[in-house]
N, CA, C and O atoms as a GROMACS GRO file, in nm:
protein
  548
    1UNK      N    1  -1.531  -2.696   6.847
    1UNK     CA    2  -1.444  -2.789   6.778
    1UNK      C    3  -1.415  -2.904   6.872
    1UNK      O    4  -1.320  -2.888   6.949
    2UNK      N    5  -1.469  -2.993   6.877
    2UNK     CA    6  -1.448  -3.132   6.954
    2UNK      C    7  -1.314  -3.222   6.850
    2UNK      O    8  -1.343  -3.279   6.744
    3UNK      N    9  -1.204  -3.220   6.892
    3UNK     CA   10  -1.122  -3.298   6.796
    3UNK      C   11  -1.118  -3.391   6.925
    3UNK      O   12  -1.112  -3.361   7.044
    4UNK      N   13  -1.125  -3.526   6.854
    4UNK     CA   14  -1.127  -3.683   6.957
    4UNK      C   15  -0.971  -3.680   7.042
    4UNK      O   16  -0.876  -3.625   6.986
    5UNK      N   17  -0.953  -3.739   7.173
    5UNK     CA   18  -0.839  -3.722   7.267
    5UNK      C   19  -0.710  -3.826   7.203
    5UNK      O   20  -0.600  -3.824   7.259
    6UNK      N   21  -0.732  -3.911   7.087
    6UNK     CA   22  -0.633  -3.944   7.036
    6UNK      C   23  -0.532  -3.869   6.956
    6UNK      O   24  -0.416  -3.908   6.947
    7UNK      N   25  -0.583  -3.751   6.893
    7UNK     CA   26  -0.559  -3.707   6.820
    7UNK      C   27  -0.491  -3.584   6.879
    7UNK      O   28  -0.383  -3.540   6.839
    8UNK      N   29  -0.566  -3.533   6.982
    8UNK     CA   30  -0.500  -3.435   7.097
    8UNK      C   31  -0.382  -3.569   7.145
    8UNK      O   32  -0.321  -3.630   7.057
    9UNK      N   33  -0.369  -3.588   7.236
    9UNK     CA   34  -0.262  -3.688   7.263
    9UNK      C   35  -0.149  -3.688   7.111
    9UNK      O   36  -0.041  -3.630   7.125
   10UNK      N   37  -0.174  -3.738   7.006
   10UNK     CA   38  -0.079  -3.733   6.915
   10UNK      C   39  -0.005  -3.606   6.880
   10UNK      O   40   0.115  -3.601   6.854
   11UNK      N   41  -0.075  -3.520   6.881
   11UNK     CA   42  -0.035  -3.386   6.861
   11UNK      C   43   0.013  -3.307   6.946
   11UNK      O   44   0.053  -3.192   6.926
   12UNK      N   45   0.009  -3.389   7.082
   12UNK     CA   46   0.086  -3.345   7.220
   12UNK      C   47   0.224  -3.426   7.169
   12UNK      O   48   0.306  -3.347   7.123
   13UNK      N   49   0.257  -3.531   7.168
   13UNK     CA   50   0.351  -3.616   7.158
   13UNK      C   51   0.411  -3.544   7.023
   13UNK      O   52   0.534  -3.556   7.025
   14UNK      N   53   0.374  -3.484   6.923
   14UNK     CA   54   0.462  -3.384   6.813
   14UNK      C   55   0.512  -3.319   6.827
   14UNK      O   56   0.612  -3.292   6.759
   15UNK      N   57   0.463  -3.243   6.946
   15UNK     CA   58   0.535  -3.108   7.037
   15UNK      C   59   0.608  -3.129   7.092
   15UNK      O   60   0.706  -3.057   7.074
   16UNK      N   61   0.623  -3.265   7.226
   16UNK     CA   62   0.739  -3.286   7.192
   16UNK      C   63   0.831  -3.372   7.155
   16UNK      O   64   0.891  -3.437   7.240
   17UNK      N   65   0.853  -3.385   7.044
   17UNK     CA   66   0.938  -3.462   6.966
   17UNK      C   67   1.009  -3.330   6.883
   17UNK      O   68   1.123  -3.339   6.839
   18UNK      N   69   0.952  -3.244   6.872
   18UNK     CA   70   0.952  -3.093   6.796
   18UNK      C   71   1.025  -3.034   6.891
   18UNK      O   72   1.096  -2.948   6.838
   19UNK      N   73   1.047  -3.042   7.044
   19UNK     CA   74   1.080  -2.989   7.152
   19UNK      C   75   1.239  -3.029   7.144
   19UNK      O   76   1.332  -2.952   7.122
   20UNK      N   77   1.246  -3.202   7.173
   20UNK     CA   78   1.389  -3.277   7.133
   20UNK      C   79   1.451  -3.328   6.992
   20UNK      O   80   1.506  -3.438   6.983
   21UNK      N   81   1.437  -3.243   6.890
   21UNK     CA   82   1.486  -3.223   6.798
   21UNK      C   83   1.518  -3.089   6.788
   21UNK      O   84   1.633  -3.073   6.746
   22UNK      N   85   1.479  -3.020   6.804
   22UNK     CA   86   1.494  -2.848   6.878
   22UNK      C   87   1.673  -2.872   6.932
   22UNK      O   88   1.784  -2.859   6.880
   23UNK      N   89   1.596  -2.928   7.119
   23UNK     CA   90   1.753  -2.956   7.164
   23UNK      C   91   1.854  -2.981   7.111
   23UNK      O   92   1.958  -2.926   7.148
   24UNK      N   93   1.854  -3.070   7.010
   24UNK     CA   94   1.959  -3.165   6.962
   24UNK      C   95   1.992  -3.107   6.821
   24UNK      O   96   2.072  -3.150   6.738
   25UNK      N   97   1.904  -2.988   6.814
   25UNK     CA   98   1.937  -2.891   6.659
   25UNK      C   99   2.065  -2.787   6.791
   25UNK      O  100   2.184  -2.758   6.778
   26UNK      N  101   1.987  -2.764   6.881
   26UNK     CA  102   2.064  -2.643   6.949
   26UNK      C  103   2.195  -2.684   7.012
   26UNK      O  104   2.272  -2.599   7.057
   27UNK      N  105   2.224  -2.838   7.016
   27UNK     CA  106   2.375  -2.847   7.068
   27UNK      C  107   2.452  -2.878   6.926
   27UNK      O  108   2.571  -2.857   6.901
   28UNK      N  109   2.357  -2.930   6.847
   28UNK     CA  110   2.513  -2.976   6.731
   28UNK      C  111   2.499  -2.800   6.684
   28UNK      O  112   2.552  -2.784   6.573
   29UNK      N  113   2.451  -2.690   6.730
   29UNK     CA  114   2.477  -2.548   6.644
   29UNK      C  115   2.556  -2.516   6.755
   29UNK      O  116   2.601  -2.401   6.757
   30UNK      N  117   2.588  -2.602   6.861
   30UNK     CA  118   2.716  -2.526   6.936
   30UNK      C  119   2.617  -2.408   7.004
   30UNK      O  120   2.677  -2.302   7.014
   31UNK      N  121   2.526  -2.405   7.035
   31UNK     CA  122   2.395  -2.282   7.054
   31UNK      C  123   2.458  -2.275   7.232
   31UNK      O  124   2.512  -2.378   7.274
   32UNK      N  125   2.448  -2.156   7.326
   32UNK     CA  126   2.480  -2.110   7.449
   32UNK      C  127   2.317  -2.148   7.503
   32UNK      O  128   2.210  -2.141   7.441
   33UNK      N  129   2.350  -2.194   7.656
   33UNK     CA  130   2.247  -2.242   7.714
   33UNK      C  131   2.144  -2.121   7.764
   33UNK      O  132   2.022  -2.116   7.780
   34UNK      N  133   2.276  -2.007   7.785
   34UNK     CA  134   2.234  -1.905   7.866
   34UNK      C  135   2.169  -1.821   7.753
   34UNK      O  136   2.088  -1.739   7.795
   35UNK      N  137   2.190  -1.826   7.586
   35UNK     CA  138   2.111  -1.742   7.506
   35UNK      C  139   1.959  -1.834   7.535
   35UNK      O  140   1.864  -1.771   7.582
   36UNK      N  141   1.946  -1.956   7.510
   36UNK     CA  142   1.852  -2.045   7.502
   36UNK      C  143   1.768  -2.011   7.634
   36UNK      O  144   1.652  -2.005   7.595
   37UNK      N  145   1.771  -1.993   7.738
   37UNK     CA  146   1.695  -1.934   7.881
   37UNK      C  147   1.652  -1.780   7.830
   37UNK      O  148   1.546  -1.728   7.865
   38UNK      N  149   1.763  -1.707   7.730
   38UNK     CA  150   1.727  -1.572   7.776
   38UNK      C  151   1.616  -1.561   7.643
   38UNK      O  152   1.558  -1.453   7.637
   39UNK      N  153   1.583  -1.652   7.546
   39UNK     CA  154   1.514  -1.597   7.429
   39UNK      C  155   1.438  -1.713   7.423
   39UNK      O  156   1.379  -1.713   7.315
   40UNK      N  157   1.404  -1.838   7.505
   40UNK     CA  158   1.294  -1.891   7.471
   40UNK      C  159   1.104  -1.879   7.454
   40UNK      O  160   1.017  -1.935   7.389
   41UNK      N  161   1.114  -1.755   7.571
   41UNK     CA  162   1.012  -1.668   7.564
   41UNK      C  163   0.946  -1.590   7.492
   41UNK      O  164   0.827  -1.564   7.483
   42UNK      N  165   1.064  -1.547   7.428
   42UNK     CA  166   1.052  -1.424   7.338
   42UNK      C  167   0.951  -1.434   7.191
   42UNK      O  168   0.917  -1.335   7.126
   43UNK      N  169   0.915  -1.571   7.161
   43UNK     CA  170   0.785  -1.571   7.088
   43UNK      C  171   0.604  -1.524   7.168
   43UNK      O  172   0.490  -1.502   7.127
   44UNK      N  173   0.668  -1.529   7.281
   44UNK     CA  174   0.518  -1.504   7.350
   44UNK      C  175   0.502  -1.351   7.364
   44UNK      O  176   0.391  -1.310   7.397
   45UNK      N  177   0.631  -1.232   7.334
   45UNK     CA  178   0.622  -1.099   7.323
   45UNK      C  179   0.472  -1.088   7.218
   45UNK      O  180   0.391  -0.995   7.223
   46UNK      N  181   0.465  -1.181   7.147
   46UNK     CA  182   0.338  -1.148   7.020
   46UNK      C  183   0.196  -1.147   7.095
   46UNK      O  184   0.092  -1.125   7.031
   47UNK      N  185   0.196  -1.170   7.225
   47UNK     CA  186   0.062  -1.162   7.305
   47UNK      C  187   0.071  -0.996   7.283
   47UNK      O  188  -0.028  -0.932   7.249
   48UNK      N  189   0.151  -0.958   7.298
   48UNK     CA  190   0.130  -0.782   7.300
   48UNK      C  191   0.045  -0.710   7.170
   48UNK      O  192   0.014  -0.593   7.152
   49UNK      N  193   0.024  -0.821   7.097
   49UNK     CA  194  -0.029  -0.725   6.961
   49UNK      C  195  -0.195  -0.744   7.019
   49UNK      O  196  -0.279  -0.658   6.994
   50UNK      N  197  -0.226  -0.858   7.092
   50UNK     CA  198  -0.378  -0.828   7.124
   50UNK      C  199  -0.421  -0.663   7.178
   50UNK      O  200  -0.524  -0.599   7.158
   51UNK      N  201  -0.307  -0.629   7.247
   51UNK     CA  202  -0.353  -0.475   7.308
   51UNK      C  203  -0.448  -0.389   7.133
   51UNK      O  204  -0.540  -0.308   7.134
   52UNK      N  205  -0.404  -0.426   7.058
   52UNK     CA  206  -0.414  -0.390   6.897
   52UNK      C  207  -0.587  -0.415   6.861
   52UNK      O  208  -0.653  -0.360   6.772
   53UNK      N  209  -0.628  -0.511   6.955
   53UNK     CA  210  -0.767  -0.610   6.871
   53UNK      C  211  -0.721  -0.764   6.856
   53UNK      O  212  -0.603  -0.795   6.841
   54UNK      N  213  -0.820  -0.851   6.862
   54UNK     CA  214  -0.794  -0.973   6.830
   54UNK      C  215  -0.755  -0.976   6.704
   54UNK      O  216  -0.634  -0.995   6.714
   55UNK      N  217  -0.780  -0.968   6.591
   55UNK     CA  218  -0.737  -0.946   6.455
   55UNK      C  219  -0.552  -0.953   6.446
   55UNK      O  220  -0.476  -1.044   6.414
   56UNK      N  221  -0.530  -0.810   6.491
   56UNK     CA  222  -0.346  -0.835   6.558
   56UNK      C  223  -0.320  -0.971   6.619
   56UNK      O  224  -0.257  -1.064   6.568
   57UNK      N  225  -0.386  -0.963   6.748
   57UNK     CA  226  -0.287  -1.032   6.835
   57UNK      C  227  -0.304  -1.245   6.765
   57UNK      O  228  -0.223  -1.330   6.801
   58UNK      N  229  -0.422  -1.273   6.673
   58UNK     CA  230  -0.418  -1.366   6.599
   58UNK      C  231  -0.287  -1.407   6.531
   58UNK      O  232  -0.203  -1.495   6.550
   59UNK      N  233  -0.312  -1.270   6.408
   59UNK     CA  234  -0.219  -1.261   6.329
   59UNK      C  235  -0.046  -1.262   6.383
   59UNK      O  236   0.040  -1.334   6.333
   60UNK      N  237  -0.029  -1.189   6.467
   60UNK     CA  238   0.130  -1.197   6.504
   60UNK      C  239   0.088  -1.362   6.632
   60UNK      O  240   0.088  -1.465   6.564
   61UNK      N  241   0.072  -1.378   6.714
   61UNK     CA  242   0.041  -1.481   6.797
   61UNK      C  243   0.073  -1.604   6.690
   61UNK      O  244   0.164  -1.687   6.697
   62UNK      N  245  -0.034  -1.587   6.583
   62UNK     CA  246   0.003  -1.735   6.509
   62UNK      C  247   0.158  -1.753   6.442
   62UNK      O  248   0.240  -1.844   6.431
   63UNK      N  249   0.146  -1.601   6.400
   63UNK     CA  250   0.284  -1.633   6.307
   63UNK      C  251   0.454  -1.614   6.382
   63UNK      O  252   0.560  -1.631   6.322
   64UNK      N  253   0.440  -1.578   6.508
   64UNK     CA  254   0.498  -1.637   6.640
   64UNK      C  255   0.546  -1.750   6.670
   64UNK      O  256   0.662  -1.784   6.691
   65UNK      N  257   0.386  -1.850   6.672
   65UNK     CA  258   0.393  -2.005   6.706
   65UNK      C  259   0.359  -2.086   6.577
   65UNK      O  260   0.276  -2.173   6.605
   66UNK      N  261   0.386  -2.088   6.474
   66UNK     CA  262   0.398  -2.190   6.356
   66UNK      C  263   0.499  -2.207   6.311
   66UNK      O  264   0.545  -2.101   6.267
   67UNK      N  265   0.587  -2.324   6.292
   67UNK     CA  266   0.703  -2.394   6.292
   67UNK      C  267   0.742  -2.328   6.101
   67UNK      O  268   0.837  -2.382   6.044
   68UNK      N  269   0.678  -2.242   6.043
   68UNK     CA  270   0.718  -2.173   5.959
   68UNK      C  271   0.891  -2.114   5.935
   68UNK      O  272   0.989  -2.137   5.864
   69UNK      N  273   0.840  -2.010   6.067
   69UNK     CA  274   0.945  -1.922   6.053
   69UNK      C  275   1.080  -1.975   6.122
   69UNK      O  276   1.188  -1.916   6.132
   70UNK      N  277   1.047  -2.091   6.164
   70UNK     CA  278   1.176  -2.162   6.243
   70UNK      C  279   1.213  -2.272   6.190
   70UNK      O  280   1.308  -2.345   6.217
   71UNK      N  281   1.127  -2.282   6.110
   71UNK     CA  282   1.226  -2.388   6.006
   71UNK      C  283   1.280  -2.317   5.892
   71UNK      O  284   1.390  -2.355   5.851
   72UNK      N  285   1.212  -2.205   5.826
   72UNK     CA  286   1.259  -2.166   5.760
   72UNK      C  287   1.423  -2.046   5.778
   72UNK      O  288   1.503  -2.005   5.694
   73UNK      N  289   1.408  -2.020   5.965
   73UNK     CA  290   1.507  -1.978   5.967
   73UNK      C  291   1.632  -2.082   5.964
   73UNK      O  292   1.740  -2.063   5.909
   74UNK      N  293   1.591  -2.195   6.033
   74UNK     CA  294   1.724  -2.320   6.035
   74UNK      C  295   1.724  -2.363   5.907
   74UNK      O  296   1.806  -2.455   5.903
   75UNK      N  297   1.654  -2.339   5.753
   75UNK     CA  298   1.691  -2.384   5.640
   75UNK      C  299   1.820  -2.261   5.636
   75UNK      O  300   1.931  -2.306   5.607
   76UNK      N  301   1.812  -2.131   5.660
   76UNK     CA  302   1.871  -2.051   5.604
   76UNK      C  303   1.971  -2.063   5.669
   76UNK      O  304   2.064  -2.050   5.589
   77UNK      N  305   2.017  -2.082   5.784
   77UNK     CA  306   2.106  -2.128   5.860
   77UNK      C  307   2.187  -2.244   5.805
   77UNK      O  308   2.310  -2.246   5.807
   78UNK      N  309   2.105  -2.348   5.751
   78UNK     CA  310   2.205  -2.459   5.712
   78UNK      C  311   2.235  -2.434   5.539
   78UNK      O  312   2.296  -2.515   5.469
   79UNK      N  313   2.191  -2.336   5.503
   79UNK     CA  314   2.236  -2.330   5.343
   79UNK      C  315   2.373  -2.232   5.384
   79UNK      O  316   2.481  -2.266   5.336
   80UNK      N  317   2.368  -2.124   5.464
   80UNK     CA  318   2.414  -2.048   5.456
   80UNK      C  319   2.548  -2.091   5.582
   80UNK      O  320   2.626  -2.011   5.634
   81UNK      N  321   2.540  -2.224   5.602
   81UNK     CA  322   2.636  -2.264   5.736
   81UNK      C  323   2.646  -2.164   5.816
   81UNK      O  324   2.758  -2.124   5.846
   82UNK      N  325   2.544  -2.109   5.863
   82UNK     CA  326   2.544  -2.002   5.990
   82UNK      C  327   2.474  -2.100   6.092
   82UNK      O  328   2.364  -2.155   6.089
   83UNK      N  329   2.584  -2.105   6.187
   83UNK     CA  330   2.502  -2.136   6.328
   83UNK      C  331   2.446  -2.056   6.448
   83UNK      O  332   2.362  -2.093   6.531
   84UNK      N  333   2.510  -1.938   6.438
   84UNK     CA  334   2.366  -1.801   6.539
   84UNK      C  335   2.265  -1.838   6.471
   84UNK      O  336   2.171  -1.828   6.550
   85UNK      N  337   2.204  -1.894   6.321
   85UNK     CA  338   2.091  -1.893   6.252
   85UNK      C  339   2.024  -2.024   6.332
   85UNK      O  340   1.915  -2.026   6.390
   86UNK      N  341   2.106  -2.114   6.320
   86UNK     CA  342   2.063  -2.237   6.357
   86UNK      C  343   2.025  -2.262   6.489
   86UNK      O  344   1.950  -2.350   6.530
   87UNK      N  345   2.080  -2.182   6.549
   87UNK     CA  346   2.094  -2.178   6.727
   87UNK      C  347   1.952  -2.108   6.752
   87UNK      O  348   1.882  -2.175   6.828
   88UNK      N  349   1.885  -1.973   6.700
   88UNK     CA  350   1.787  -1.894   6.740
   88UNK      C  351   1.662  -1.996   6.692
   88UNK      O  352   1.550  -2.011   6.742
   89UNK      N  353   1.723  -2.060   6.578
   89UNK     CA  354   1.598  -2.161   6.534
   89UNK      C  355   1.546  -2.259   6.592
   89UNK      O  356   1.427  -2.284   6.572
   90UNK      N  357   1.606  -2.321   6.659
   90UNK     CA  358   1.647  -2.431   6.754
   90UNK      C  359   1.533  -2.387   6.894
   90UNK      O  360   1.431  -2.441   6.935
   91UNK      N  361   1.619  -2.251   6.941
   91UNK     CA  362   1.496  -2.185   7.060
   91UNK      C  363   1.367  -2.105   6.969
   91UNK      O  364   1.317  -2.023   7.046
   92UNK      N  365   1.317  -2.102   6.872
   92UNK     CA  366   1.205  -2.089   6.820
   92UNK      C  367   1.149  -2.213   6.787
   92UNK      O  368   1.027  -2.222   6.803
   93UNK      N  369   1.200  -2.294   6.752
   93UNK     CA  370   1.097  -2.460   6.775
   93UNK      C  371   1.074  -2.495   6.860
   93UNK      O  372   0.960  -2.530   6.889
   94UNK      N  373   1.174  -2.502   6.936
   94UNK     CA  374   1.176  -2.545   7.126
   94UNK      C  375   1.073  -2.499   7.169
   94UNK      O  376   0.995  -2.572   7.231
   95UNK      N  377   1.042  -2.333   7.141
   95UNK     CA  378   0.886  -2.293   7.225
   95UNK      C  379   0.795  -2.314   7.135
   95UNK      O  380   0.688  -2.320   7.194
   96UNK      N  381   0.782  -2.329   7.031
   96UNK     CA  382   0.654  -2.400   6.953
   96UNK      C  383   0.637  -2.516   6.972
   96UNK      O  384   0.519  -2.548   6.978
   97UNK      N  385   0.755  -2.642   6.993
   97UNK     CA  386   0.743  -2.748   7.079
   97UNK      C  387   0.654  -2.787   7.178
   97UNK      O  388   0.554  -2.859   7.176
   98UNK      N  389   0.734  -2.697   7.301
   98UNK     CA  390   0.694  -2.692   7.408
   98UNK      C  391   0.543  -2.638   7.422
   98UNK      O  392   0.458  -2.693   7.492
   99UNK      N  393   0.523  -2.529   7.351
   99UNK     CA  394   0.388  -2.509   7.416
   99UNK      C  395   0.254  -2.627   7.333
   99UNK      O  396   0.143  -2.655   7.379
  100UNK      N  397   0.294  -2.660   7.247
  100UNK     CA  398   0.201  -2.772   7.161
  100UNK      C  399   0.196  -2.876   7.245
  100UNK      O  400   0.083  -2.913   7.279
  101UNK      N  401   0.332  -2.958   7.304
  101UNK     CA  402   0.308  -3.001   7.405
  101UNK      C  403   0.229  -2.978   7.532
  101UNK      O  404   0.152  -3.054   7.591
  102UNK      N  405   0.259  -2.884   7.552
  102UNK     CA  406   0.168  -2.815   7.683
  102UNK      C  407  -0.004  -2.827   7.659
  102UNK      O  408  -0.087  -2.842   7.749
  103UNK      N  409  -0.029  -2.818   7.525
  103UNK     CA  410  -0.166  -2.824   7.434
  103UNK      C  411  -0.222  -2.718   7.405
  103UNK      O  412  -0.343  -2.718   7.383
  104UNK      N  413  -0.138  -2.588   7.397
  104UNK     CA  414  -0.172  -2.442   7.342
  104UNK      C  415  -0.098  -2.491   7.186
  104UNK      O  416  -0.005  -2.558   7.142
  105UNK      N  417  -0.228  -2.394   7.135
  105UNK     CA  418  -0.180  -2.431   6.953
  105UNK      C  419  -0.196  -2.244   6.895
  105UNK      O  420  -0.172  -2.137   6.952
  106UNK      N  421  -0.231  -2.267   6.800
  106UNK     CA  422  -0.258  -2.182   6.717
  106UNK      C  423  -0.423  -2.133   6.765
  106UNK      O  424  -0.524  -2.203   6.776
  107UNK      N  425  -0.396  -1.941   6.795
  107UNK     CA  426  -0.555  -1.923   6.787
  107UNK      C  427  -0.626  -1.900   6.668
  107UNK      O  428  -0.585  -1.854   6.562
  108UNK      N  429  -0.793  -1.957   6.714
  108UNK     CA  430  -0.885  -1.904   6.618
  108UNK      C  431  -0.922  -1.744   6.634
  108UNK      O  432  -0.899  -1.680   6.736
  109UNK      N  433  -0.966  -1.706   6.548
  109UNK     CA  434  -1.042  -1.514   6.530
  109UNK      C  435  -1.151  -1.546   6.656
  109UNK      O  436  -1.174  -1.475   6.755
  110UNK      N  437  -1.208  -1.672   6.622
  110UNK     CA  438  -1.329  -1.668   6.718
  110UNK      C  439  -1.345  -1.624   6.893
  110UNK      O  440  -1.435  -1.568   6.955
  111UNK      N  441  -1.192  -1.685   6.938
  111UNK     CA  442  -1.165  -1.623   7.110
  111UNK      C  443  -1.058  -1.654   7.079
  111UNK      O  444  -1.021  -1.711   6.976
  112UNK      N  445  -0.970  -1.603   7.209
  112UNK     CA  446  -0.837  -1.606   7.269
  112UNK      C  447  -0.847  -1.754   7.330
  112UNK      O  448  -0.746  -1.818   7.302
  113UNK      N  449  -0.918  -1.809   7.387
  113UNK     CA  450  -0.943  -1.955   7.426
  113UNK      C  451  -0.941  -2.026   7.362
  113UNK      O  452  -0.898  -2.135   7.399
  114UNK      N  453  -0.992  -2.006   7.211
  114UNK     CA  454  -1.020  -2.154   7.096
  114UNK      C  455  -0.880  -2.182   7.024
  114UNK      O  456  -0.842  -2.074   6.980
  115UNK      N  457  -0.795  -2.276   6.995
  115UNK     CA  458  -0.686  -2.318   6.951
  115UNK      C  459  -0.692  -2.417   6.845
  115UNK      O  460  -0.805  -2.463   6.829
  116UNK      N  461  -0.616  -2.454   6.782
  116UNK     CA  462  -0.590  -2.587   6.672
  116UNK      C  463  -0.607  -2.709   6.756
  116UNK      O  464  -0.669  -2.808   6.715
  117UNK      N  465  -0.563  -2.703   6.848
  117UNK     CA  466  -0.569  -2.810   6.965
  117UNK      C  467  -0.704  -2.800   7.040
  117UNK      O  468  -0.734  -2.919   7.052
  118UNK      N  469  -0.778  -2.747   7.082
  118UNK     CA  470  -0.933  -2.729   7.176
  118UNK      C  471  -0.907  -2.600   7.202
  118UNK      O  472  -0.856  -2.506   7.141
  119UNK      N  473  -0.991  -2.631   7.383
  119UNK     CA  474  -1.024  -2.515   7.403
  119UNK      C  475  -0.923  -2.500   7.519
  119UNK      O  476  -0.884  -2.595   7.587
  120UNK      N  477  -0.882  -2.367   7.536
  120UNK     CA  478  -0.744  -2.376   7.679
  120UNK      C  479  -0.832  -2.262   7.803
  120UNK      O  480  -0.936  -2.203   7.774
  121UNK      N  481  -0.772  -2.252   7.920
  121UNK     CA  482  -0.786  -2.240   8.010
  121UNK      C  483  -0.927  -2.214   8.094
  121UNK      O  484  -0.982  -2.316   8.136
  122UNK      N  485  -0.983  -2.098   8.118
  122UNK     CA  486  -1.090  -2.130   8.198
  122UNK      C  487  -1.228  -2.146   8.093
  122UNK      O  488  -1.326  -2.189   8.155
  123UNK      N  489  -1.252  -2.122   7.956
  123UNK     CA  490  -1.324  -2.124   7.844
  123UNK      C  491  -1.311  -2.299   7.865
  123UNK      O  492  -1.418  -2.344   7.903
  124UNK      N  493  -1.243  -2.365   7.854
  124UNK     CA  494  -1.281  -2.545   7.886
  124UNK      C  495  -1.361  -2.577   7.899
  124UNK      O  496  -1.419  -2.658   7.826
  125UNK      N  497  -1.418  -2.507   8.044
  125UNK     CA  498  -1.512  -2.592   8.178
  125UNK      C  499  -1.627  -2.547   8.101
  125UNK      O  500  -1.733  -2.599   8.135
  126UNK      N  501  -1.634  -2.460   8.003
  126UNK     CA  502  -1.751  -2.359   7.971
  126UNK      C  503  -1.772  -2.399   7.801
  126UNK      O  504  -1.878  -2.374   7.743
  127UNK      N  505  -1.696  -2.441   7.758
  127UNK     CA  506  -1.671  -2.452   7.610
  127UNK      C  507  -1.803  -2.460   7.506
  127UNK      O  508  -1.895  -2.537   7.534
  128UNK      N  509  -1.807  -2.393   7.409
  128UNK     CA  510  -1.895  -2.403   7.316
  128UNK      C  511  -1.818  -2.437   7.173
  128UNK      O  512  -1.703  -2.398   7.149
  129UNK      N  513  -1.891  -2.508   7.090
  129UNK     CA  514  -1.774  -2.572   6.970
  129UNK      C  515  -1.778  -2.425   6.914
  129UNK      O  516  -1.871  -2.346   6.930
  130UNK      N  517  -1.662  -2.402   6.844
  130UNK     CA  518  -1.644  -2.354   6.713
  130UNK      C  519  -1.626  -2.330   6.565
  130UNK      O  520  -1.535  -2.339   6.483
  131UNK      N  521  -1.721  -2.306   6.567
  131UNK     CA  522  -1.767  -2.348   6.370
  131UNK      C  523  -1.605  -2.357   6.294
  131UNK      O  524  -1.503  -2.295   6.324
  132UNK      N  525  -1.631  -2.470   6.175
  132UNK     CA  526  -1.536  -2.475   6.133
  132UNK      C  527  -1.498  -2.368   6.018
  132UNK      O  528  -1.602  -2.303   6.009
  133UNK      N  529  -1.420  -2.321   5.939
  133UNK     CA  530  -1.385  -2.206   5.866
  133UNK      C  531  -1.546  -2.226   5.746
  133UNK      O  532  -1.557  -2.309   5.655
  134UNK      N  533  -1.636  -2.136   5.781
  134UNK     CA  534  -1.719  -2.139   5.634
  134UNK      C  535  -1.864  -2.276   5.709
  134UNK      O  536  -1.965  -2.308   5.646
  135UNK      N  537  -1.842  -2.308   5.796
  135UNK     CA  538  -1.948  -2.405   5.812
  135UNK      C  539  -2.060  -2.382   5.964
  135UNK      O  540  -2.047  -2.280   6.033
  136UNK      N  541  -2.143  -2.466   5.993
  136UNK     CA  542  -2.177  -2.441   6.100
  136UNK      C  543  -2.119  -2.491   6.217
  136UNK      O  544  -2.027  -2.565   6.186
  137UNK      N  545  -2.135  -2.481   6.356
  137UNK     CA  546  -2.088  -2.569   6.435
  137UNK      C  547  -2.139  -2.706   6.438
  137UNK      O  548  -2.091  -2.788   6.516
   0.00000   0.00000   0.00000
């Protein structure tokens, strides 16, 4: 998957903007700095489902890092004027933010290396494209 470096660049710059809207969700929820240190990580516990097969660790990994479940928890938060809702949501965008920024995305089935964004760590220097869903490379 060759996506052009503008487009990487833009989609770095989403992450974070996704990162400081996060912040600024997590102070107007009145959110503790010290919960925000102790649970910003805690989406990356979903690396543990690879022990499972790639198949798992895809499936929980993606649905971990897609701004799904963290927006949909800060909708429920702001219907329901709960701010613990709004606050955990806040540090679940923050690390989907942050790591999009960083330029880790969403994995493909194909490796642990291939992402929505390219290819990440030592698979780079080595990279082979990856067919798109149903097509050739």
């Amino acid at each position: 998957m060759n996506t052009p470096s503008s487009i990487l660049i833009l989609l770095r710059l989403e992450g974070a903007a996704l990162l400081a809207a996060a912040i600024l969700l997590h102070v107007h929820a009145g959110g503790s700095w010290g919960m925000a240190a102790a649970l910003f990580l805690v989406p990356d516990l979903s690396l543990l489902a690879f022990l499972w097969g790639p198949r798992a660790g895809v499936l929980a990994y993606n649905a971990a890092h897609s701004t799904v479940g963290g927006l949909s928890l800060a909708m429920g938060g702001a219907l329901l004027g709960n701010p613990l809702f709004l606050g955990l949501a806040a540090i679940w965008l923050g690390h989907v933010g942050f790591d999009r920024m960083l330029g880790y995305g969403l994995k493909h089935s194909a490796s642990f290396h291939h992402t929505h964004l390219g290819v990440i760590g030592k698979a780079r220097r080595t990279s082979v494209a990856v067919p798109a869903a149903g097509g050739a490379p």
